[in-house]
C-alpha positions as CSV (number, residue, x, y, z in Angstrom):
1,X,220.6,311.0,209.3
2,X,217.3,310.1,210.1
3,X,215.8,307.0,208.8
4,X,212.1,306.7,207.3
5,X,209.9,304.3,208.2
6,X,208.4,301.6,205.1
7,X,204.8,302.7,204.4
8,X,202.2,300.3,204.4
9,X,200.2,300.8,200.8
10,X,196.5,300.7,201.1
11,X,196.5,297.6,199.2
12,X,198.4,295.4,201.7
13,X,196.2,296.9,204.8
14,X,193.3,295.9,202.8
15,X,194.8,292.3,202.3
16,X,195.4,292.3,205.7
17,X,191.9,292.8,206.8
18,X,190.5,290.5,204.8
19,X,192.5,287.7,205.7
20,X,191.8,288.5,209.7
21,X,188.3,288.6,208.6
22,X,188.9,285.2,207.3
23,X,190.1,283.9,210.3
24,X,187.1,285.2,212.5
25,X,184.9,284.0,210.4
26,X,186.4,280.1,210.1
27,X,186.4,280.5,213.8
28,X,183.3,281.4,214.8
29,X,182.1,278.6,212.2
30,X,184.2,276.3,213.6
31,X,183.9,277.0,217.4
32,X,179.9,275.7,217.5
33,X,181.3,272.3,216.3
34,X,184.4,272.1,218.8
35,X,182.6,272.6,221.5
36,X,179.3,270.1,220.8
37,X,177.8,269.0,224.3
38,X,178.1,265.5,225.4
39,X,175.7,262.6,227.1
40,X,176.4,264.2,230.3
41,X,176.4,268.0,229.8
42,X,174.1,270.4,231.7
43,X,172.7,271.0,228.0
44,X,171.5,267.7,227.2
45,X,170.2,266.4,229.9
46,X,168.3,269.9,230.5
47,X,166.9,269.4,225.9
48,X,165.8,265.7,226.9
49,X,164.3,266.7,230.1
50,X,162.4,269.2,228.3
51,X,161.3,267.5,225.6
52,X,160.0,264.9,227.9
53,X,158.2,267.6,230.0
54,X,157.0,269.4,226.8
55,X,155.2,266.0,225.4
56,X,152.9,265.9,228.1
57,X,151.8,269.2,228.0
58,X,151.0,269.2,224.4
59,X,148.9,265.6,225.5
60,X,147.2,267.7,227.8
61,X,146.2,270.5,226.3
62,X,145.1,268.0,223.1
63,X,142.6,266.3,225.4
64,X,141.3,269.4,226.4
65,X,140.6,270.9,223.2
66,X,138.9,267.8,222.3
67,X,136.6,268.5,225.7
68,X,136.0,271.7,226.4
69,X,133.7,274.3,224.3
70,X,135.0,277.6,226.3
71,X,137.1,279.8,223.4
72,X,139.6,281.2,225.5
73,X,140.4,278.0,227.1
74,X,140.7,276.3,223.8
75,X,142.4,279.3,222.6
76,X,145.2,278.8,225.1
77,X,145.2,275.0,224.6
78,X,146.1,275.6,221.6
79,X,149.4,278.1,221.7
80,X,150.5,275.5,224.5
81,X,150.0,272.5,221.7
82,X,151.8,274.6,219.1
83,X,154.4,276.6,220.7
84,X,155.5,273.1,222.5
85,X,155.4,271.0,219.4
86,X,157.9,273.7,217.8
87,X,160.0,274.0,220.6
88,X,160.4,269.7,221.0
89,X,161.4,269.9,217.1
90,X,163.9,272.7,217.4
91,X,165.3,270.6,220.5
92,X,165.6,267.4,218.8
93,X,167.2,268.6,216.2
94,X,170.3,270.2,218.5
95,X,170.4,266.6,219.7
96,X,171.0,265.5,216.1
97,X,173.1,268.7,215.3
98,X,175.5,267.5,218.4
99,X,175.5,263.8,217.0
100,X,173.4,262.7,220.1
101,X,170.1,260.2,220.0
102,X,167.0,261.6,220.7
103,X,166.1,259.0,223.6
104,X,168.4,258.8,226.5
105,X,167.7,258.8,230.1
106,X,164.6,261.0,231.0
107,X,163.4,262.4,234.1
108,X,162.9,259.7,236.7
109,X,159.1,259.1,238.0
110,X,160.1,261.1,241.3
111,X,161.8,264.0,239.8
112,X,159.0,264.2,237.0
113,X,156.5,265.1,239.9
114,X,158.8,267.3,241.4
115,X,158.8,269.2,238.3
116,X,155.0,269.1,238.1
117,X,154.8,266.4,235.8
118,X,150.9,264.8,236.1
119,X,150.2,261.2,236.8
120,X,148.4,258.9,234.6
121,X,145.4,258.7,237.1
122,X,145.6,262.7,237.1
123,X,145.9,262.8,233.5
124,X,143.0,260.4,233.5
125,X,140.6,263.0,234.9
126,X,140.5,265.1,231.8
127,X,138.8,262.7,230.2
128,X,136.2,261.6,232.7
129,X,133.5,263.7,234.2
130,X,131.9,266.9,233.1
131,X,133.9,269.1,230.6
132,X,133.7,272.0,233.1
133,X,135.2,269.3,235.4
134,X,138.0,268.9,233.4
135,X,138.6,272.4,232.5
136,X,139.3,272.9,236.4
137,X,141.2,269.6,236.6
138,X,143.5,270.8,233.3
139,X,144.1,274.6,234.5
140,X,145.6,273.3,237.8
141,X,147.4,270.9,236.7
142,X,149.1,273.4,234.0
143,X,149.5,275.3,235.9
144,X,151.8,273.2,238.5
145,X,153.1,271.9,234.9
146,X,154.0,275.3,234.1
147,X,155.4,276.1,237.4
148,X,157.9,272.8,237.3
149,X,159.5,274.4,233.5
150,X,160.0,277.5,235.0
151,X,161.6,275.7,237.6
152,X,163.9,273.3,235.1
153,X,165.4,276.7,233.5
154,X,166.7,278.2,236.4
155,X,170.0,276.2,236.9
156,X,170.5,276.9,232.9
157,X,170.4,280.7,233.6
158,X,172.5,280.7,235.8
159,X,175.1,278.2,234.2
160,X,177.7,278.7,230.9
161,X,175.6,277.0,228.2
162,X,175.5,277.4,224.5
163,X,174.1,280.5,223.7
164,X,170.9,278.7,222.0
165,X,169.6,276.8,225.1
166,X,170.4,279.8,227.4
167,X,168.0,281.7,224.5
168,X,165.5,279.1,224.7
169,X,165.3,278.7,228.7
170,X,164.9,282.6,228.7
171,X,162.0,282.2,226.4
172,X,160.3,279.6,228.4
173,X,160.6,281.2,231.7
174,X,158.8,284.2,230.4
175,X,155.9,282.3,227.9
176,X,155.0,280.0,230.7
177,X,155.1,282.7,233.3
178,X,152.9,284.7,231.4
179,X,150.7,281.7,231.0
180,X,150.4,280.9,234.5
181,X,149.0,284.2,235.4
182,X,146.3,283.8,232.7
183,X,145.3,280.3,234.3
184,X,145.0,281.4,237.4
185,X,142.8,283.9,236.5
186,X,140.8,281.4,234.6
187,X,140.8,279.2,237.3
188,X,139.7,281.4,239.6
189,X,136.7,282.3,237.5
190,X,135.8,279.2,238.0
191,X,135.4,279.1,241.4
192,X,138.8,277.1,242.2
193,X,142.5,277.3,242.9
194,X,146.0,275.7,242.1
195,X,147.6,273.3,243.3
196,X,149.5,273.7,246.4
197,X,153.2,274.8,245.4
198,X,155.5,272.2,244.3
199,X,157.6,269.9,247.0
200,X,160.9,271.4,245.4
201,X,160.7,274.3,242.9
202,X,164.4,273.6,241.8
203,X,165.2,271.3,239.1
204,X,167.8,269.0,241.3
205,X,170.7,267.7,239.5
206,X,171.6,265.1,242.0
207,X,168.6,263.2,241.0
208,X,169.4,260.3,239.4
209,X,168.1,260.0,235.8
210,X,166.3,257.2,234.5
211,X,163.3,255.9,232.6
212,X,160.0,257.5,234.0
213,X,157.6,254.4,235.2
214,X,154.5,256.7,234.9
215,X,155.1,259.4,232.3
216,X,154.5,260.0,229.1
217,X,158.0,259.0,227.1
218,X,158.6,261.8,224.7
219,X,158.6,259.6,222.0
220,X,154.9,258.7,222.8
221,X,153.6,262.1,222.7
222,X,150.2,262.2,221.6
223,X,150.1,263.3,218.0
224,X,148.9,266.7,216.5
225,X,144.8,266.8,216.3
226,X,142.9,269.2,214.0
227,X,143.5,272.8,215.2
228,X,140.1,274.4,214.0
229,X,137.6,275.6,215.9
């Protein structure tokens, strides 16, 4: 006699579903909070390195805006104030998502260079001289700015990081590589050239981290001036 396998209604397939869906769901909600970064993940030290980088670019292009009289130049300035303001406020706040302090150990004086951080007599330049001066002075040193981020993303896309900062080093490495073509063609029109490449174009994580002695902290950014024209 042959035996007849117990249907499954409708009704108990359905319940079914619905409680796997449950289950993915509480996962995926719970999974960003399991697996937080620490003090010493490649994530946080690459957000506070960042935001420390970032600050001085938005100083730079500030005192540049407040120079020169050149449109495009004032144009571009201005994206790199904005689009790096946003980007320090979306990174401080995964900090305080992850129950982390903004401050911590930044990039050390050496390895701020490296990554085509200015100096404070460098820095100092765009606010002496001729404004045409400082145009030239502020397109090469962007641009060896620019070249150090690009250079700070690469060990994140190549590592496993949360989703978010592997989104955000992505976007970087293409705005700022766009951007550095667009200076050097500005520079150029100018009658000058960048800077020679950087020393290391690698963002080394054997360098020890510390307090940078001549850089802008990114808690002393300069602050937001008028955007009009």
């Amino acid at each position: 006699m042959t035996r007849r396998r117990p249907s499954i209604s409708p009704a108990v397939l359905a319940a079914s579903a619905l409680v796997v869906a449950a289950l993915l769901a509480a996962f995926l909600l719970l999974a960003p909070r399991l697996a937080k970064p620490g003090e010493s993940s490649t994530e946080t030290r690459f957000v506070r390195e960042m935001i420390q980088h970032h600050a001085q670019a938005v100083d730079m292009a500030t005192r540049i805006r407040d120079r020169s009289t050149d449109r495009t130049l004032r144009s571009l300035a201005l994206d790199i104030q904005l689009s790096q303001q946003e980007q320090i406020g979306q990174m401080r706040g995964w900090l305080t998502l992850w129950g982390l302090p903004w401050g911590g150990a930044g990039m050390s004086s050496e390895h701020a260079a490296m990554m085509g951080m200015a100096t404070p007599t460098e820095l100092g330049k765009l606010d002496s001289g001729s404004p045409v001066q400082a145009e030239r002075e502020f397109l090469q040193l962007m641009i060896r700015h620019h070249q150090g981020a690009v250079a700070m993303v690469e060990p994140v896309l190549t590592e496993r990081v949360r989703p978010e900062v592997l989104t955000l080093a992505r976007q970087i490495a293409a705005t700022q590589g766009a951007e550095i073509r667009t200076m050097t063609e500005l520079l150029q029109a100018r009658g000058a050239e960048p800077l020679p490449a950087l020393a290391s174009a690698t963002s080394d994580h054997d360098h020890a981290a510390g307090t940078p002695a001549e850089h802008d902290h990114p808690e002393e950014a300069a602050p937001a001036h008028d955007h009009g024209e």
